[in-house]
N, C-alpha and C positions, 0 to 999 in steps of 0.2 A: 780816520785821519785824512786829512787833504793836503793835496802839497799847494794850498797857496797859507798853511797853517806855519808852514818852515824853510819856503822858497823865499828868499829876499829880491824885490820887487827890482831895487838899485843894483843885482846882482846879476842881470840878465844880458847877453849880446845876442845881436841878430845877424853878426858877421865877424866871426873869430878867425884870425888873420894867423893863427899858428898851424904850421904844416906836419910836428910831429906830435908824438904824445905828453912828450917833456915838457913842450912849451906849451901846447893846451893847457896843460896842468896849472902850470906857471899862471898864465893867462885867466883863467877862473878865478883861483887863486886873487887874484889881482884884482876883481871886480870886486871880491866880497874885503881888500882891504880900504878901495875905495870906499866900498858901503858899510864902512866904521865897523866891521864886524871883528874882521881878523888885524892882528897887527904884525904879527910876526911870520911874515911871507914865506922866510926861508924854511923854518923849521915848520908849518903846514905844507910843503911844498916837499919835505924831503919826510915827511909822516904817509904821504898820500904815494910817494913813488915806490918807498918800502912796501904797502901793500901791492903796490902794480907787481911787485917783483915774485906777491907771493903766486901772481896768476893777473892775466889779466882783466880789468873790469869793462871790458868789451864784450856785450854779449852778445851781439851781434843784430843785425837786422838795422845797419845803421845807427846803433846806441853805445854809449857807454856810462856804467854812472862809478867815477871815479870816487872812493871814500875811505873816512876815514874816523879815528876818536884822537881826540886828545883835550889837554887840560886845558888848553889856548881856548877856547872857544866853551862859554857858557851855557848856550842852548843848541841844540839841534837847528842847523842851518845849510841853506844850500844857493848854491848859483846854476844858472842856466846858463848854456851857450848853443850856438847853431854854428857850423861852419859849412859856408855856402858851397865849399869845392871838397871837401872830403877830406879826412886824416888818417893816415896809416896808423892804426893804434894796437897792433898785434890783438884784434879782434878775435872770437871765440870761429866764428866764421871764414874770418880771413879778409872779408870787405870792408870800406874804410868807414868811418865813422862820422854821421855828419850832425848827431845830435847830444848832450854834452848836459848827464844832471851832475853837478860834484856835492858832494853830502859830507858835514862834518857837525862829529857829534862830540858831548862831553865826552870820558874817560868811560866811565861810569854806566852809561845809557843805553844799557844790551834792547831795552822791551822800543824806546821810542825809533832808535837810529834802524832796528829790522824793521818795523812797522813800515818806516819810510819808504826804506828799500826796496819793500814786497809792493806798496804803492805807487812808485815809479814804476816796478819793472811790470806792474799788470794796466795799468796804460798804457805803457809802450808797445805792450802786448796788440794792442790796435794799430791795424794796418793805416786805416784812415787820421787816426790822431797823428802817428808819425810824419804820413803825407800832410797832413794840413800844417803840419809844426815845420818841415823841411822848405814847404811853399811861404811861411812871414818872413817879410824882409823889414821887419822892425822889432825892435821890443813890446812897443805898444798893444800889435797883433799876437806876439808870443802869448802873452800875459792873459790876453780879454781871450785864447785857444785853451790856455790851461784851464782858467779861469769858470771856461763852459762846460770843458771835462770835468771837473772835479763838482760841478752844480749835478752833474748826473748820476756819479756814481758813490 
């Protein structure tokens, strides 16, 4: 699996202007209802904060990949964000968060939406993909960063 298989392309910022975890949320959220994906903001928005509540999905090392299931949503999809100055997001670490996958699957899709998961978190696992992905200051660059990661592995 590759995440540009279930990363939506329209769903991507290269400077997320929210300063807590709430409104990052919110904010993701928002790109993927821009990108005709989600319609119903509130109720993915209070699906995905109920998980934060069960622990955080900070795992640290600058990452967080916020997620979640529900019936809203047809296929396995995800937005990207970078926030250039950092967010408090009760990380696993403690340090703030400057990179942002949010993952939302059917109800139903226990084998695609881990699959995912385990594929984000073992890229992110690379020091340099991080760095390279904290250093774009566009979407364009995000995109052509993952883009090369995922041609590799």
């Amino acid at each position: 699996m590759r995440i540009m298989d279930f990363l939506n392309e329209k769903a991507v910022c290269a400077d997320l202007t929210s300063t807590n975890k709430e409104d990052v949320i919110r904010e993701m959220v928002e790109l993927l209802v821009k990108a005709q994906v989600v319609k119903e903001k509130e109720k993915i928005v209070k699906i995905l904060l109920e998980r934060e509540a069960l622990g955080s999905t900070g795992i640290g090392q600058g990452v967080a990949i916020p997620h979640g299931k529900s019936m809203l949503v047809k296929d396995l999809t995800a937005a990207f964000g970078l926030s250039q100055q950092g967010v408090n997001y009760d990380s696993l670490d403690g340090e703030p968060v400057y990179i942002f996958f949010l993952l939302l699957a059917p109800e139903h899709s226990a084998g695609p939406h881990l699959k995912a998961l385990a594929r984000i978190s073992r890229l992110l696992k690379d020091k340099y993909f991080r760095d390279t992905l904290r250093a774009a200051r566009d979407e364009k660059t995000v995109l052509k960063i993952i883009r090369q990661e995922d041609a590799k592995k």
